[in-house]
py3Dmol code that shows the C-alpha trace and the ligand (Angstrom):
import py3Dmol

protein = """\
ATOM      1  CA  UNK A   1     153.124 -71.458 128.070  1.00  0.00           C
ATOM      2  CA  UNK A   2     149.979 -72.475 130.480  1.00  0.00           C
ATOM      3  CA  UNK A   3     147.484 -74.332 129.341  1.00  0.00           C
ATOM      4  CA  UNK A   4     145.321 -71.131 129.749  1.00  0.00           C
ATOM      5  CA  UNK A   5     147.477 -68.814 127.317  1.00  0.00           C
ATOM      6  CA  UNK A   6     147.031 -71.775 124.538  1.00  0.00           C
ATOM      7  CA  UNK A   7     143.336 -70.712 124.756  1.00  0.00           C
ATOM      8  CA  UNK A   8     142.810 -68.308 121.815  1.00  0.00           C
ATOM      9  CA  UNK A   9     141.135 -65.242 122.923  1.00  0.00           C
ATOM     10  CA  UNK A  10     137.506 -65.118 121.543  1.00  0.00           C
ATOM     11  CA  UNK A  11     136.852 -62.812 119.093  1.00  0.00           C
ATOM     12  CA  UNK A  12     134.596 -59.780 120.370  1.00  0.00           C
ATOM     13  CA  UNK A  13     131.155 -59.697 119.941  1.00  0.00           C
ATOM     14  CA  UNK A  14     129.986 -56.511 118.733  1.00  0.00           C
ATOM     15  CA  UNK A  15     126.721 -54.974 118.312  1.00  0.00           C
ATOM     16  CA  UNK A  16     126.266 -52.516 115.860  1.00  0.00           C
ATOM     17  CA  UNK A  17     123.631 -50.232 115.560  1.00  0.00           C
ATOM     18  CA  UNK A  18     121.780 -50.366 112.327  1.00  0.00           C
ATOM     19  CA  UNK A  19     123.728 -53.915 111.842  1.00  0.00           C
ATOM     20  CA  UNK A  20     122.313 -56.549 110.675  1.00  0.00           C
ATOM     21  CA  UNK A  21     119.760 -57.542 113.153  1.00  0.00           C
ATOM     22  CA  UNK A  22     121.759 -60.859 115.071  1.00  0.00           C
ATOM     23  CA  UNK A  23     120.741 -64.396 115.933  1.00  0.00           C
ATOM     24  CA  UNK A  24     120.338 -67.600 114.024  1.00  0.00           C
ATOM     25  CA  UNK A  25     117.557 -68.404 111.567  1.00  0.00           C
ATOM     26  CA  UNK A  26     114.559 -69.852 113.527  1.00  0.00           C
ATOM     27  CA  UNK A  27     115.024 -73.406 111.519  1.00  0.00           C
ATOM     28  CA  UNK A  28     119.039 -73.520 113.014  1.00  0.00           C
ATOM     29  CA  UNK A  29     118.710 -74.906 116.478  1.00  0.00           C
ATOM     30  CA  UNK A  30     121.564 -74.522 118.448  1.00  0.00           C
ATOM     31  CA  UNK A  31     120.572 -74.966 122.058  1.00  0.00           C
ATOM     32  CA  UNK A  32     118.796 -78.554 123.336  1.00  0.00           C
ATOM     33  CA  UNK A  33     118.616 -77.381 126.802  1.00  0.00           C
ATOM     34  CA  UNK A  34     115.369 -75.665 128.495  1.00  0.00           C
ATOM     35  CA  UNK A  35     116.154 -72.272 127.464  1.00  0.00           C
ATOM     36  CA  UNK A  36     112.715 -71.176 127.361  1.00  0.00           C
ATOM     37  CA  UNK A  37     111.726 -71.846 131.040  1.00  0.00           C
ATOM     38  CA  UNK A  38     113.075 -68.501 132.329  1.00  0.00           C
ATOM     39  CA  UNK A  39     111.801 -66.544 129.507  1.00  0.00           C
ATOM     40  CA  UNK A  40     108.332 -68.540 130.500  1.00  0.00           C
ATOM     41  CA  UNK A  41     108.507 -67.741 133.990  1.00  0.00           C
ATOM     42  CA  UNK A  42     109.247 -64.540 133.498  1.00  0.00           C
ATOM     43  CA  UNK A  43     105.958 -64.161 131.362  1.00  0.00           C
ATOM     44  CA  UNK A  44     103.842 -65.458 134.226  1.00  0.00           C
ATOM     45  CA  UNK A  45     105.697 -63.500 137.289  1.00  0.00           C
ATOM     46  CA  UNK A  46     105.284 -60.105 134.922  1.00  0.00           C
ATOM     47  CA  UNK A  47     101.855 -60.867 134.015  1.00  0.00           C
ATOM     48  CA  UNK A  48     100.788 -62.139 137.443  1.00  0.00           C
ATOM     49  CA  UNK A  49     101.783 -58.684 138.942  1.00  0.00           C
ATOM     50  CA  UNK A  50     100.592 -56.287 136.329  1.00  0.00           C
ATOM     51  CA  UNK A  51      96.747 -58.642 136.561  1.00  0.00           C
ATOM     52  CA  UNK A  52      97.444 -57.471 140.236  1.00  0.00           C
ATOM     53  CA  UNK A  53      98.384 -53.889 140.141  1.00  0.00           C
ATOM     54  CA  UNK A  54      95.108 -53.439 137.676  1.00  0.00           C
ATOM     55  CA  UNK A  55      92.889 -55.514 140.136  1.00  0.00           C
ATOM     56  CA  UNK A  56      94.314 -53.203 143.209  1.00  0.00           C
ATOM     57  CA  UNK A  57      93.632 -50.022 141.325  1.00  0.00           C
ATOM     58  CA  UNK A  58      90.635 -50.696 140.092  1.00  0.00           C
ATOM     59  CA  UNK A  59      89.496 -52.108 143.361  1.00  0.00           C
ATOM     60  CA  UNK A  60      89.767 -48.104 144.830  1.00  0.00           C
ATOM     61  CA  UNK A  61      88.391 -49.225 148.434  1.00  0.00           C
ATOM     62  CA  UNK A  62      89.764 -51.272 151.559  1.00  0.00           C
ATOM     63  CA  UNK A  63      93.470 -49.947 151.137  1.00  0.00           C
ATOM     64  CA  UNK A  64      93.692 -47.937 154.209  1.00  0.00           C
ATOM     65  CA  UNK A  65      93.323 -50.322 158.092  1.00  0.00           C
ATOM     66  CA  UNK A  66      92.150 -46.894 159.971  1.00  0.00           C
ATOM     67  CA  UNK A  67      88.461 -48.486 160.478  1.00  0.00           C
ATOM     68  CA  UNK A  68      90.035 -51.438 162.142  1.00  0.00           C
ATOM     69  CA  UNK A  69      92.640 -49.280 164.262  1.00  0.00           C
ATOM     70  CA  UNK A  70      95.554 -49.482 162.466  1.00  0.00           C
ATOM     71  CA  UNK A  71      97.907 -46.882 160.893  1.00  0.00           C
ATOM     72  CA  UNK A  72      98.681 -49.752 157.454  1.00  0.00           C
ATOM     73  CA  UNK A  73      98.283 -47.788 153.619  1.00  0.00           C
ATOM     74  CA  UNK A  74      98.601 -50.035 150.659  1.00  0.00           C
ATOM     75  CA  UNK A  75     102.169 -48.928 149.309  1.00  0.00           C
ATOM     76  CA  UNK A  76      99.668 -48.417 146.319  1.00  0.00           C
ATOM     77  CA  UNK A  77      97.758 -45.668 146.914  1.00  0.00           C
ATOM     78  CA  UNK A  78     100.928 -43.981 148.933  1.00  0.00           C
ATOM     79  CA  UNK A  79     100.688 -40.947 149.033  1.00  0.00           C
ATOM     80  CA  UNK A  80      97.326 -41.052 149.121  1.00  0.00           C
ATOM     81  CA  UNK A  81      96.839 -37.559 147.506  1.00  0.00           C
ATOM     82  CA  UNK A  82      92.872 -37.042 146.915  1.00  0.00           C
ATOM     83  CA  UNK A  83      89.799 -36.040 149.065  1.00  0.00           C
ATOM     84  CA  UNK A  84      89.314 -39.815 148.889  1.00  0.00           C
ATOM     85  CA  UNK A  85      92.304 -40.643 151.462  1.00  0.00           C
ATOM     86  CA  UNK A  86      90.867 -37.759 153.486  1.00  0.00           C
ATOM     87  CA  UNK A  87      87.315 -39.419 154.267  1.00  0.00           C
ATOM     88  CA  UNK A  88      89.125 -42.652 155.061  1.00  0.00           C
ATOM     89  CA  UNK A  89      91.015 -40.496 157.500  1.00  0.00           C
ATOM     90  CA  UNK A  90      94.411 -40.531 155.820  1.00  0.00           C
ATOM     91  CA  UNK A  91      95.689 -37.267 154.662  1.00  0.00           C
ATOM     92  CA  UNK A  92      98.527 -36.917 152.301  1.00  0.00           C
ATOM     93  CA  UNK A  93      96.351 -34.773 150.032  1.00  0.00           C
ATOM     94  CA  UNK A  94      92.458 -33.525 149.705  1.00  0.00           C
ATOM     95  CA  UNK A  95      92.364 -33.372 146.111  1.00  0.00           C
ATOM     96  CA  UNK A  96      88.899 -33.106 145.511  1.00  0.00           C
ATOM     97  CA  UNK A  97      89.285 -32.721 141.607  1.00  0.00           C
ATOM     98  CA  UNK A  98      90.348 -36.253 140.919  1.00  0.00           C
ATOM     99  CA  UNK A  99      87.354 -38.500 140.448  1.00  0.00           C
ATOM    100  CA  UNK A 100      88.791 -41.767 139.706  1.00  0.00           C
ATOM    101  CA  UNK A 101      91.141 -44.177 142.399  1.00  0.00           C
ATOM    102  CA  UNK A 102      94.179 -42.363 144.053  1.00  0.00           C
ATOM    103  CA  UNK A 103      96.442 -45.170 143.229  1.00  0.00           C
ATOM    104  CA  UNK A 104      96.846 -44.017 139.558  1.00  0.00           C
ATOM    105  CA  UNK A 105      98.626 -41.286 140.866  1.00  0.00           C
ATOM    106  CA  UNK A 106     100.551 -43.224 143.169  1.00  0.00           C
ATOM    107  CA  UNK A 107     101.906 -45.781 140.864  1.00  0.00           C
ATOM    108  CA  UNK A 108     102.878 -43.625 138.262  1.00  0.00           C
ATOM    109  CA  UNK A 109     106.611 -42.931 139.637  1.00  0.00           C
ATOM    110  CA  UNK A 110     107.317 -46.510 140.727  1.00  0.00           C
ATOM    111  CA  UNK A 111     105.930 -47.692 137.339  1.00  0.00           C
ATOM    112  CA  UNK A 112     107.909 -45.404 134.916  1.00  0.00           C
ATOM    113  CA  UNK A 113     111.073 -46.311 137.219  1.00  0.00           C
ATOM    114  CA  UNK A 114     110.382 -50.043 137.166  1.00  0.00           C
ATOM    115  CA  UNK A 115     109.182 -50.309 133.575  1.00  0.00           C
ATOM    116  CA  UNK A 116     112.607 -48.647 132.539  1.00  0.00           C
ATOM    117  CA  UNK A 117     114.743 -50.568 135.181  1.00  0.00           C
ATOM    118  CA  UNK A 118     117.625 -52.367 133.157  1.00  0.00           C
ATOM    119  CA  UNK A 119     116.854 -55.463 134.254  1.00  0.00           C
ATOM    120  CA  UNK A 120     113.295 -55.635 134.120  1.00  0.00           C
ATOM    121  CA  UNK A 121     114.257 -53.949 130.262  1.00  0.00           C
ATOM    122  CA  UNK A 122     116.325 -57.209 129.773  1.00  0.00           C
ATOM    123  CA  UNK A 123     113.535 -59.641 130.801  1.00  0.00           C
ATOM    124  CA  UNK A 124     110.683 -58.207 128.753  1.00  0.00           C
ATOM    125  CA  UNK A 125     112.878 -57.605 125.929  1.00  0.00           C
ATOM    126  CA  UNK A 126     113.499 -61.588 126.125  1.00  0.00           C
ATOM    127  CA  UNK A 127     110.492 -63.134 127.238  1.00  0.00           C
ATOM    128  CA  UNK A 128     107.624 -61.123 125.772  1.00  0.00           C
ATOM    129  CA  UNK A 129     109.287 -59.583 122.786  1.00  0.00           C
ATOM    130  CA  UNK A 130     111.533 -62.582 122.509  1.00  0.00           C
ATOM    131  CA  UNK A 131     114.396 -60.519 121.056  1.00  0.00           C
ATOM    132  CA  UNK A 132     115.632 -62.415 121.553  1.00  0.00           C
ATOM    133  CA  UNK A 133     114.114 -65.203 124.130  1.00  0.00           C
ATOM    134  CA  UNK A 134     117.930 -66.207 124.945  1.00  0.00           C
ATOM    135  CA  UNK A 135     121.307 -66.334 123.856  1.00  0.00           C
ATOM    136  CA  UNK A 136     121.725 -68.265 120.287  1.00  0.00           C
ATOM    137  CA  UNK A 137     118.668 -68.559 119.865  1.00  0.00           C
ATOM    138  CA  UNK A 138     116.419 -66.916 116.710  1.00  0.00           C
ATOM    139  CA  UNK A 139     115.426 -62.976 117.421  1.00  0.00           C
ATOM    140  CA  UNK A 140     111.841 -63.481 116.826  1.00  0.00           C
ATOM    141  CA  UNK A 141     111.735 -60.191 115.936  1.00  0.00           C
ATOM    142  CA  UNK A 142     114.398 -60.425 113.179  1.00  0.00           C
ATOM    143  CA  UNK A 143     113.230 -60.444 109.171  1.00  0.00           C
ATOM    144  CA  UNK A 144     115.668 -63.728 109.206  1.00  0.00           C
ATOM    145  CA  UNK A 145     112.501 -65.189 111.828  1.00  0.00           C
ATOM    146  CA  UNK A 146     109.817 -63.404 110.061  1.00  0.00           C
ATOM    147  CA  UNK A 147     109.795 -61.003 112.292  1.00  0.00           C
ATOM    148  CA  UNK A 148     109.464 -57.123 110.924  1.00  0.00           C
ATOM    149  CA  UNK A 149     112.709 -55.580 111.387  1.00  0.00           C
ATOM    150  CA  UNK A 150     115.840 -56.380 109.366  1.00  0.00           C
ATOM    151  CA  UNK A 151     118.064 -53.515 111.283  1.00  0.00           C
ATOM    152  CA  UNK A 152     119.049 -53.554 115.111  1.00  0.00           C
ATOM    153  CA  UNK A 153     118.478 -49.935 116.203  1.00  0.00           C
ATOM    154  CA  UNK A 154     118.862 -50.918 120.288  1.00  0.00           C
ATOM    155  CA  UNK A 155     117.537 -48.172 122.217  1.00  0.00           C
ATOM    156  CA  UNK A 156     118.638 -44.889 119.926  1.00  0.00           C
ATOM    157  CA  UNK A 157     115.000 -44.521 118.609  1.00  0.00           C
ATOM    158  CA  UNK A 158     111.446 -43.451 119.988  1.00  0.00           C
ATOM    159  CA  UNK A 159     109.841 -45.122 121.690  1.00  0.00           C
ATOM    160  CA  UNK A 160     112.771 -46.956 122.933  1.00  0.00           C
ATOM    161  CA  UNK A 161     115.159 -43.719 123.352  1.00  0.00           C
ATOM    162  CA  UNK A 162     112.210 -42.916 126.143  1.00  0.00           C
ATOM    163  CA  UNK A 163     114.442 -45.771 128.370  1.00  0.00           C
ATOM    164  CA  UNK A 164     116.436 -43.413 129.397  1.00  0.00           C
ATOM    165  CA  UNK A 165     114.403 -41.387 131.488  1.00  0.00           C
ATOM    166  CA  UNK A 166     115.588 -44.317 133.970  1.00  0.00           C
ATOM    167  CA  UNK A 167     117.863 -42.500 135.984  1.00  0.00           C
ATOM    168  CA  UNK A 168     115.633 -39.065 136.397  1.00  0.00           C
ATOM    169  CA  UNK A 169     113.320 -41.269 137.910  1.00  0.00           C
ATOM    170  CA  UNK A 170     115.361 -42.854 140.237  1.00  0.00           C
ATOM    171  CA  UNK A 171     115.691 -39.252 141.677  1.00  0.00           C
ATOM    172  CA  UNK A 172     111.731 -39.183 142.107  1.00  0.00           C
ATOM    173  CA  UNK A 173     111.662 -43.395 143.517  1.00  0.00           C
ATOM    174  CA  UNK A 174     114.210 -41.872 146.234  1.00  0.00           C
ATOM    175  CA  UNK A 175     111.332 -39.476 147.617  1.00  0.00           C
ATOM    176  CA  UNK A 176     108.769 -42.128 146.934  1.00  0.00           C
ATOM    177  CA  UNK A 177     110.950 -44.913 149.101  1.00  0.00           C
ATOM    178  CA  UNK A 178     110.889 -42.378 151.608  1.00  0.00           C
ATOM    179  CA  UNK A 179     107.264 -42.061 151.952  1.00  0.00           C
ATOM    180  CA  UNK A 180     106.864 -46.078 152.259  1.00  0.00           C
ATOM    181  CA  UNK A 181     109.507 -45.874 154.987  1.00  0.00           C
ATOM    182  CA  UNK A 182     107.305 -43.286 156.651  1.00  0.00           C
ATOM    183  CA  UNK A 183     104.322 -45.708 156.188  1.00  0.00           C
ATOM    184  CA  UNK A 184     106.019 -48.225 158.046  1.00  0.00           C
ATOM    185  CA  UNK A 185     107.670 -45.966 160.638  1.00  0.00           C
ATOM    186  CA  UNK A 186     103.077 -45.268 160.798  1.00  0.00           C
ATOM    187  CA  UNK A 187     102.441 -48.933 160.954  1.00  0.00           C
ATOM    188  CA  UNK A 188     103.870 -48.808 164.558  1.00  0.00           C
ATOM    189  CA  UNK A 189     101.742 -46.635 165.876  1.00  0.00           C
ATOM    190  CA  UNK A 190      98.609 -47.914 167.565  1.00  0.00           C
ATOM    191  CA  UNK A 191      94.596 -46.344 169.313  1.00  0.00           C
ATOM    192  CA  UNK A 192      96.700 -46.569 172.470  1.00  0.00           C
ATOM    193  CA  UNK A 193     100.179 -45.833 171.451  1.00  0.00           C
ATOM    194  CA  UNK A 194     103.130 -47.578 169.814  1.00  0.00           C
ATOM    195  CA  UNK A 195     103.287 -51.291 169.227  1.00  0.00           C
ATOM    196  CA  UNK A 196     103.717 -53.572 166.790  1.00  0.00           C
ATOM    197  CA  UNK A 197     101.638 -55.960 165.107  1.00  0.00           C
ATOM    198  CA  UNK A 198     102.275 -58.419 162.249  1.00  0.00           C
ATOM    199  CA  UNK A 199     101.297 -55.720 159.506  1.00  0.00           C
ATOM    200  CA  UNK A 200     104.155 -53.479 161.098  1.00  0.00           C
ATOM    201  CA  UNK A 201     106.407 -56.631 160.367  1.00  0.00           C
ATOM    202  CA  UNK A 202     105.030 -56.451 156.861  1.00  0.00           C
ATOM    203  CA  UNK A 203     105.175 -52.874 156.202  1.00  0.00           C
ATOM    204  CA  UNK A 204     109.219 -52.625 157.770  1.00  0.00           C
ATOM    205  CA  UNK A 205     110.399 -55.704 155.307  1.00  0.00           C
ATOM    206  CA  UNK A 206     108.548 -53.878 152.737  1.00  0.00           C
ATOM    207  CA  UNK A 207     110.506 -50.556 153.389  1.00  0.00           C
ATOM    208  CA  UNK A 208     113.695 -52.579 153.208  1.00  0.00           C
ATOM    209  CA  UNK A 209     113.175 -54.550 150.177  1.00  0.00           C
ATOM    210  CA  UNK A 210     111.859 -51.213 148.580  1.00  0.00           C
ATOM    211  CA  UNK A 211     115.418 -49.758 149.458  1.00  0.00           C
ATOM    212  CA  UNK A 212     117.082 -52.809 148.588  1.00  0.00           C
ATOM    213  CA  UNK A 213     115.802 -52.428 145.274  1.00  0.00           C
ATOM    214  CA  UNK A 214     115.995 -48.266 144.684  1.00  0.00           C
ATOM    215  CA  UNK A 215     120.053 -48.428 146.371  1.00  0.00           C
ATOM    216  CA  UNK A 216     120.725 -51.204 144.246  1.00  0.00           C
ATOM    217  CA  UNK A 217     119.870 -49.473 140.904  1.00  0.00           C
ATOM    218  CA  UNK A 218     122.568 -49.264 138.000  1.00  0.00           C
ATOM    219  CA  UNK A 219     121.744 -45.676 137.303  1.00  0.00           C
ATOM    220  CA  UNK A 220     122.529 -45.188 141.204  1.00  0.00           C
ATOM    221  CA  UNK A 221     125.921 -47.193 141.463  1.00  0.00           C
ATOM    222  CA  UNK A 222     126.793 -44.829 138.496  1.00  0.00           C
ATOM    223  CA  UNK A 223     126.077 -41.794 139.644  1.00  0.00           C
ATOM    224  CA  UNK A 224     126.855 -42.211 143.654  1.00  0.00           C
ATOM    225  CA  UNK A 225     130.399 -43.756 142.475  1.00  0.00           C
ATOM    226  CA  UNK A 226     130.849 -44.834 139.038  1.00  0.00           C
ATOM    227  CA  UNK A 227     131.481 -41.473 137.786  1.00  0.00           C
ATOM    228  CA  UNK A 228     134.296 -40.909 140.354  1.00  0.00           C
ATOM    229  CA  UNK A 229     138.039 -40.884 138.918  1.00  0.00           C
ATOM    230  CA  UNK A 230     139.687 -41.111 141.772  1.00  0.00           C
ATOM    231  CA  UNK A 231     138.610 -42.661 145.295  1.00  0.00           C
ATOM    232  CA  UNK A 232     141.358 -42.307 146.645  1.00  0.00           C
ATOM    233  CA  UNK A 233     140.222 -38.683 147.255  1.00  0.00           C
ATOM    234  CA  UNK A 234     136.594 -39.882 148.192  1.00  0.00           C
ATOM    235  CA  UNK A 235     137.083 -42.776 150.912  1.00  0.00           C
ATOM    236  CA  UNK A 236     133.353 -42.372 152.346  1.00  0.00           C
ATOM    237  CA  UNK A 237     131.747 -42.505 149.018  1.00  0.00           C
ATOM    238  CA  UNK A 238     134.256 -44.948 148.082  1.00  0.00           C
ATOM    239  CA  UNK A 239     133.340 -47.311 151.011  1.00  0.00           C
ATOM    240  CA  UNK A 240     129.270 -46.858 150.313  1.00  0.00           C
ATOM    241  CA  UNK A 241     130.022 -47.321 146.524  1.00  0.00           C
ATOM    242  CA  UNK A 242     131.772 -50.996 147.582  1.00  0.00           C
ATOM    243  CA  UNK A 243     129.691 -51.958 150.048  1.00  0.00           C
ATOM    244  CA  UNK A 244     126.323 -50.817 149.727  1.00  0.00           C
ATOM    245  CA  UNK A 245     125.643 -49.625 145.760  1.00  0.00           C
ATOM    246  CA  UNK A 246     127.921 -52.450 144.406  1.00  0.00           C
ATOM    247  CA  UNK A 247     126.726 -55.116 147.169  1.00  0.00           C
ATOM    248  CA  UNK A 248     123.056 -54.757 146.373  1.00  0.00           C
ATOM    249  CA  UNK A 249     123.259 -54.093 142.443  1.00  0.00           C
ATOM    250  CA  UNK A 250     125.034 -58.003 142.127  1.00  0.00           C
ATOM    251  CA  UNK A 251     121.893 -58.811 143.151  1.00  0.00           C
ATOM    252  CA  UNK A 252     119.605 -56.482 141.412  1.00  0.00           C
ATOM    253  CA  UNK A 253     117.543 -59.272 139.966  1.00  0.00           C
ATOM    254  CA  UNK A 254     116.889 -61.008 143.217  1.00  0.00           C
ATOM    255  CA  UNK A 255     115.352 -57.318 144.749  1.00  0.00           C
ATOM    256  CA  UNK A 256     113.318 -56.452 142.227  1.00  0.00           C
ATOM    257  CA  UNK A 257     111.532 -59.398 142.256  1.00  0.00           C
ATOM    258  CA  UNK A 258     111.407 -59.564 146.330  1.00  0.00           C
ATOM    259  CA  UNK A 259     110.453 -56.041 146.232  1.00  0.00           C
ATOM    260  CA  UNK A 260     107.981 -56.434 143.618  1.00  0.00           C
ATOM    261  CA  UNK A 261     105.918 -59.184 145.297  1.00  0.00           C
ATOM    262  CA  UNK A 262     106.332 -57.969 148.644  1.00  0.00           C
ATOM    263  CA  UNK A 263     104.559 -54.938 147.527  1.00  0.00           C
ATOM    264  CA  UNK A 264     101.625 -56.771 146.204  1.00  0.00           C
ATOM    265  CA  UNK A 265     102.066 -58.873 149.047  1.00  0.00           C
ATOM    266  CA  UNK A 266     101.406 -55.499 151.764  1.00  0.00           C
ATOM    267  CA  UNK A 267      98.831 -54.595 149.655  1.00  0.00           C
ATOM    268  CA  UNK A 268      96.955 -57.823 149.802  1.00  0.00           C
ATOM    269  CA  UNK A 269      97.498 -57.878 153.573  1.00  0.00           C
ATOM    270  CA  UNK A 270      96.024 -54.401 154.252  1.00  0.00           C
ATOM    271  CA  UNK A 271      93.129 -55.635 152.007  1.00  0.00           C
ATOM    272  CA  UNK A 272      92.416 -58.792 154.453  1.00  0.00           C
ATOM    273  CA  UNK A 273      92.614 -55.699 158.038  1.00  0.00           C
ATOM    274  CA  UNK A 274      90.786 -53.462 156.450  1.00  0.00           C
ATOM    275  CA  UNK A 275      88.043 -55.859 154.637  1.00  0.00           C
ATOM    276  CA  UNK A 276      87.744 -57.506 158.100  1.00  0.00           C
ATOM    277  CA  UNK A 277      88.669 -60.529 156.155  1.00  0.00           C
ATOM    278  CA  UNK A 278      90.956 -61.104 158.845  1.00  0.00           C
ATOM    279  CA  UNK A 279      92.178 -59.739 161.770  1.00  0.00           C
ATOM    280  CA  UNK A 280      95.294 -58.093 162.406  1.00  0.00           C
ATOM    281  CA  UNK A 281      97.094 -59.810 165.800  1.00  0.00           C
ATOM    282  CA  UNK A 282      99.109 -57.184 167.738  1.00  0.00           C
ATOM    283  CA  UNK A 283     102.240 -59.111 169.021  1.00  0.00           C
ATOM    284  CA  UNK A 284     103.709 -56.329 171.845  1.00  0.00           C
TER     285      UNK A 284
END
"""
ligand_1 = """\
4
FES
S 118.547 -50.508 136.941
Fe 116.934 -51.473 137.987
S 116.178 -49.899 139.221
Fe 117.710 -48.899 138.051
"""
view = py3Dmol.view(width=600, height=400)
view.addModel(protein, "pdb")
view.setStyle({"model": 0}, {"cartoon": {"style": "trace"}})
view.addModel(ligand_1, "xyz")
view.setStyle({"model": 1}, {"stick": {}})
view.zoomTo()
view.show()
């Protein structure tokens, strides 16, 4: 016998639903090691981009470049769907009956998709709900931590149970990835034809991390191959399973937070052009 079969399997960990609600009393410390720097850094990335988002909404001006000659729209207000984008000469809509800034109506798609993403679940589950903040460490919001709830019901209730609306939206974020890949396929276009300045480098990387992100989604590796018995009999979808769902969703974590900051990011940038904060070089 290896020294590997000595090893005694460990015993399973189940979760049960309306189990006792798990993790150790908050007095029992079991970890000495930083475990509350990611939960902490989550926190501040979260927060940081949701301050953002609300600061670019409420903003409602400077997110389309057309006064300075270029074809850039904040991937915040895109589509730009109201009579608003249509005086700033950009027309994805004229709708003259909203009265408030266009970018409401953009982010509500990407938001429902992102807020219900399973890994973006996992982090504010952990670091803002700390339930808990890590492994073996107290649920904060266990009765055992003082916390309110004695039961663990996961995600079979309301509001929770509204989670799973996930992977509807994920159909929606694929028309909505398309548009931003339109706005940069725009962003090459120039007053006297096609070119390309640093904002089109922006708004490309921006399409790709977007699709990094939406391709990489566990909802999508499920149902573009996950749901497949046998692949023998589906070598194509069997390939992009492997080597595109599979490839980006081990590193679903890693897009969503290039993705997420490189949208703010394009945003920002089209606020400089268009403010005339600065000025947009064209490179060829
Ligand atoms: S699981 Fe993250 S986008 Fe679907």
């Amino acid at each position: 016998m290896t020294a590997v079969e000595n090893v005694p399997a460990p015993a399973p960990a189940f979760v049960h639903i309306e189990g006792v609600r798990g993790g150790p009393p908050r007095s029992t410390v079991l970890r000495p090691d930083r475990w509350w720097v990611q939960p902490a850094l989550v926190v501040l990335g979260l927060t940081a981009f949701i301050a953002y988002t609300i600061w670019t909404i409420v903003r409602d001006g400077n997110f389309y470049a057309g006064n300075v000659g270029r074809d850039y729209l904040s991937p915040f207000y895109s589509p730009c769907l109201t009579s608003v984008c249509a005086k700033n000469g950009y027309v994805w809509g004229d709708w003259s009956w909203w009265r408030t800034s266009p970018a409401i109506l953009a982010v509500i798609i990407p938001g429902a998709f992102r807020s219900t993403c399973y890994y973006y679940r996992k982090s504010y589950y952990r670091s803002f709900w700390l339930s808990p903040p890590a492994c073996a460490v107290a649920d904060a919001g266990s009765t055992r931590s003082g916390g309110v709830r004695s039961r663990y019901s996961g995600e079979t209730r309301f509001p929770l149970i509204l989670q799973n609306v996930h992977r509807y939206s994920w159909y929606l974020v694929l028309v909505i990835s398309g548009i931003l890949t339109w706005d940069a396929i725009a962003s090459f276009r120039f007053p006297g034809g096609i070119g390309v300045g640093l904002g089109t480098i922006v708004f490309v990387l921006n399409a790709v991390f977007i699709w990094s992100y939406t391709l990489g989604c566990h909802s999508c590796r499920h149902l573009c191959g996950g749901n497949q018995d046998r692949f023998s009999e589906a070598p194509v979808r069997h390939w992009l399973w492997k080597n595109v769902f599979s490839a980006l969703n081990e590193h679903h974590q890693l897009w969503a937070w290039v993705s997420m900051i490189w949208i703010a990011f394009t945003d920002f940038y089209v606020w400089l052009v268009a403010s005339g904060t600065i000025h947009d070089p064209k490179l060829f």
